[in-house]
C-alpha positions in Angstrom: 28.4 5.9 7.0 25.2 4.9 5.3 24.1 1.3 6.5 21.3 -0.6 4.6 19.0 -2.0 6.9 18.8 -5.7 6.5 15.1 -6.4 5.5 13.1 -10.1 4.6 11.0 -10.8 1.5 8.7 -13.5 0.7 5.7 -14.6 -1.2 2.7 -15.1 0.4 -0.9 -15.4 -0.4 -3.8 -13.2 0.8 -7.5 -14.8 1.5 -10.2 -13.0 0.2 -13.6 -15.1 0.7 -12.8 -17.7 -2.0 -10.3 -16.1 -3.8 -6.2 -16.5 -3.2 -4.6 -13.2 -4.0 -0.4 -13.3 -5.0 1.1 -10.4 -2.8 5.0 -9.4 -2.0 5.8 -9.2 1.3 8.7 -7.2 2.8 9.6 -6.9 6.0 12.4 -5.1 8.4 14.4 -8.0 10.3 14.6 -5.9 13.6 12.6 -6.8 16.5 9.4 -5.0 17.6 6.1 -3.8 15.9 5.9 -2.2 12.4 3.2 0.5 10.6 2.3 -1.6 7.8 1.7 -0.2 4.0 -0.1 -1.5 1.5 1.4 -1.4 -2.2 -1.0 -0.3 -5.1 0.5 -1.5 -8.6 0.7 0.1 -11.9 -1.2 -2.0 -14.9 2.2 -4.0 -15.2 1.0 -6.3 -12.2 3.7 -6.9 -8.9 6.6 -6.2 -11.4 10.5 -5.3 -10.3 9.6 -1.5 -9.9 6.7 -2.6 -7.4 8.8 -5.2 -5.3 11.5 -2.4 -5.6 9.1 -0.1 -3.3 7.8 -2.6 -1.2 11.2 -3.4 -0.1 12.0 0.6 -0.3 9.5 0.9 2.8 10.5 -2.5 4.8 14.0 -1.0 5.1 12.6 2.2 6.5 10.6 0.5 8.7 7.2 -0.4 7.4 5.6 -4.1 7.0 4.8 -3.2 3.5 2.8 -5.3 0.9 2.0 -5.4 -2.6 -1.0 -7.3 -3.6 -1.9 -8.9 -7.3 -5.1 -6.2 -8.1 -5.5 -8.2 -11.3 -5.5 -12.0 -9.6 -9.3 -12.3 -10.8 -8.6 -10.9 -14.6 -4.8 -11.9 -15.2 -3.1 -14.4 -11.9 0.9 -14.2 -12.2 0.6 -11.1 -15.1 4.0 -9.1 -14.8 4.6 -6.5 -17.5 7.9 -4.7 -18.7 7.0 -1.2 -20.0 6.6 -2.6 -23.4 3.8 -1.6 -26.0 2.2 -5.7 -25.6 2.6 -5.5 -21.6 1.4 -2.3 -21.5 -1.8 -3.4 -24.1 -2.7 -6.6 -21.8 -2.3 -4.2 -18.5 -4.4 -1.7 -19.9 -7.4 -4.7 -20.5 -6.8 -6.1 -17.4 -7.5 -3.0 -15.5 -10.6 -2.1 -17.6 -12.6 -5.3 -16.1 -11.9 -4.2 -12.7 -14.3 -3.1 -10.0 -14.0 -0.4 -7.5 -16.0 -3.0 -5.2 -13.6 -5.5 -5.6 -10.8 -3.6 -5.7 -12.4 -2.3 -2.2 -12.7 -5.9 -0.9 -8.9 -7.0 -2.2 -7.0 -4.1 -0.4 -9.1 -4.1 3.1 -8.0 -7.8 2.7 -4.6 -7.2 2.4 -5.0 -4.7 5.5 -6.5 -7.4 7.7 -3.4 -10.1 6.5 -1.4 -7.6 7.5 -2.7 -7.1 11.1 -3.0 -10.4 11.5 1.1 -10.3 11.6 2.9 -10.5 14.8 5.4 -7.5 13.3 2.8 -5.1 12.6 0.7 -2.5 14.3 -2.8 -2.8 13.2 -3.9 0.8 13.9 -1.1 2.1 11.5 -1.5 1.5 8.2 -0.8 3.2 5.1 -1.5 2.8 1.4 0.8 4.2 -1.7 0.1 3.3 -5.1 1.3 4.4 -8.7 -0.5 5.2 -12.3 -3.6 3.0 -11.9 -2.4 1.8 -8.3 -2.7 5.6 -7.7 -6.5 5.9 -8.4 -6.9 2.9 -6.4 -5.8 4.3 -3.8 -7.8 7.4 -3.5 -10.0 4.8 -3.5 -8.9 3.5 -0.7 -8.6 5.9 1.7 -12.0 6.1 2.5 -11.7 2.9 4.2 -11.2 3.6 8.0 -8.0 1.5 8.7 -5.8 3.4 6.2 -4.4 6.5 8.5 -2.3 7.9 5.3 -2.5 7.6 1.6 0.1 8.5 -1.1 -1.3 8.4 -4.4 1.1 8.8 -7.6 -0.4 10.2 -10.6 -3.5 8.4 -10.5 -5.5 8.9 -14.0 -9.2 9.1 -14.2 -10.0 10.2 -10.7 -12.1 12.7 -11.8 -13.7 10.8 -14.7 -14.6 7.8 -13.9 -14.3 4.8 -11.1 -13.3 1.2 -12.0 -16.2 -0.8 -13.3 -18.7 2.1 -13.9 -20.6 4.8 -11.7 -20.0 8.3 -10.1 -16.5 9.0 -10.6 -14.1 8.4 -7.5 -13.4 11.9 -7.1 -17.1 11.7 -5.5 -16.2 9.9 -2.6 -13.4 12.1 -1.6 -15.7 13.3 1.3 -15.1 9.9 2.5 -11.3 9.7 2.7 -10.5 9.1 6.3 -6.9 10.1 6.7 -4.1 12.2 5.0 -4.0 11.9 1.8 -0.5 13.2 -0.1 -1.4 13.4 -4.2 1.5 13.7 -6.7 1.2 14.7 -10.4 3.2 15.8 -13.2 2.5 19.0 -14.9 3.2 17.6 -18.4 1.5 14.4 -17.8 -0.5 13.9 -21.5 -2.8 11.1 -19.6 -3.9 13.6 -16.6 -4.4 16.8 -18.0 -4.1 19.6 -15.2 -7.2 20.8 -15.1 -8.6 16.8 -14.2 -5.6 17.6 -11.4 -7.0 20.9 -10.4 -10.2 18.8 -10.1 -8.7 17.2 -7.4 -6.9 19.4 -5.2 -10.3 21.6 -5.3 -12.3 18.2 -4.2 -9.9 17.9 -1.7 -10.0 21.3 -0.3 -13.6 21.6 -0.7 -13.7 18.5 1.6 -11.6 19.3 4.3 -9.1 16.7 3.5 -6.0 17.0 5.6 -4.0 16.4 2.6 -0.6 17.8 0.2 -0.7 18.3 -3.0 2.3 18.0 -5.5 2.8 19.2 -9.0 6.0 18.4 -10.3 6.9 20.1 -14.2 7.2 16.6 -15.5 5.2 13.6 -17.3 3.5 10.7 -16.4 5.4 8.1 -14.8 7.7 10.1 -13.4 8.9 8.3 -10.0 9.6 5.0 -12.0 13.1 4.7 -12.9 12.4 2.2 -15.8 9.7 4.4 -17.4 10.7 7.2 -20.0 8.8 10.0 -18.3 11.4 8.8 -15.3 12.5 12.2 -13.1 15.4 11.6 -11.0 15.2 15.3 -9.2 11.6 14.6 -8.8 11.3 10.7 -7.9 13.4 11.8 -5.2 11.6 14.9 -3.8 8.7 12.8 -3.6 10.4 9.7 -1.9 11.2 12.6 0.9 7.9 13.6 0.5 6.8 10.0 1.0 8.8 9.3 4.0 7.4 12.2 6.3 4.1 11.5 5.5 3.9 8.1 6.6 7.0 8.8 9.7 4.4 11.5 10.6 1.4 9.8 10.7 2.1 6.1 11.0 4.8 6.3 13.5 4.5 9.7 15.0 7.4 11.5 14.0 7.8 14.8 14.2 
């Protein structure tokens, strides 16, 4: 019989010099120490889908957390999908800086290991449609050990608030780094994906790459482009990486 491990969510606030960012926190309610995972957002803010896959990794066994990206631009912003949400997302992640965004995740990795439940030298990132760029980004700091990064547009373009695009710094990825993309995606086109598996290979990444015959979006079950066949192939997907690397299975 399947059980549902019992898991704790809060609220909590991460310190970043002078600035207070909004996060989710999820936790498993065992005993013991935890990899901890930080959760990357889509340009609807920490909305239902988000705290959804926060809580998604706490009851597999992960510390996970999902901090506000937008707390500078937008504080307490939570979109629905819809055509005005989706407008105000898409201005709010267009004032954002890869140095910032930088600063805001490594702070979110040291709240994390400053908690009694997690293992600091096992930490993870994931992160979805914008969250998945940022999170390429990401993984070239040294604490993240593994990275899952979910149709992330614009890698090979361009980097939040100007410069070389982030596909530049792949040399710097630390980690493993699993990417995911949809075949029919109209935002990524597949040769901006092929960009990216060949920076990756070029590199020396330890890495995965994923191309699923769907379209953008496709791991959110609220989102049109929604998979179920696929979502769920990549949640396996998901799951070995970080058991693998965070926690040392298999």
């Amino acid at each position: 019989m399947m059980t549902n491990p019992a898991i704790h969510t809060t609220s909590v606030k991460i310190p970043n010099s002078d600035l207070q960012i909004d996060a989710y926190l999820a936790e498993p309610t065992g005993s013991g120490r935890f990899p901890g995972i930080v959760v990357v957002q889509e340009i609807w803010g920490v909305n239902a889908h988000i705290r959804d896959v926060t809580e998604r990794l706490a009851r597999e066994g992960y510390v996970a957390i999902a901090p506000a990206i937008f707390q500078r631009s937008a504080p307490g912003f939570e979109g629905n999908y819809d055509a005005d949400s989706t407008a105000l997302g898409r201005t709010y992640k267009d004032v954002t800086k890869a140095d910032e965004l930088l600063s805001d995740i490594q702070a979110a990795i040291d709240y994390l290991s400053t908690l009694p439940t997690v293992k600091g030298d096992a930490i993870g990132a994931i992160g979805f449609c914008f969250g998945g760029h940022v999170v390429y980004l990401a993984a070239t700091l040294p604490d993240i050990k593994a990275t899952a990064s979910f149709y992330g547009g614009g890698i090979a373009t361009m980097t939040p608030g100007g410069g070389a695009p982030t596909l530049t710094r792949t040399p710097d990825i630390k980690g493993t780094l699993y990417a995911f993309f949809g075949t029919t995606d109209p935002l990524i086109p597949v040769e901006q994906i092929d960009q990216v598996e060949a920076a990756l290979e070029q590199h020396q990444i330890d890495h995965r790459f994923f191309r699923y015959p769907v379209g953008h979006g496709f791991f959110c079950n609220q989102r049109p482009d929604y998979s179920p066949e696929a979502a769920t192939d990549a949640w396996e997907k998901v799951k070995e990486l970080f058991g693998r690397v965070l926690k040392g299975e298999g």
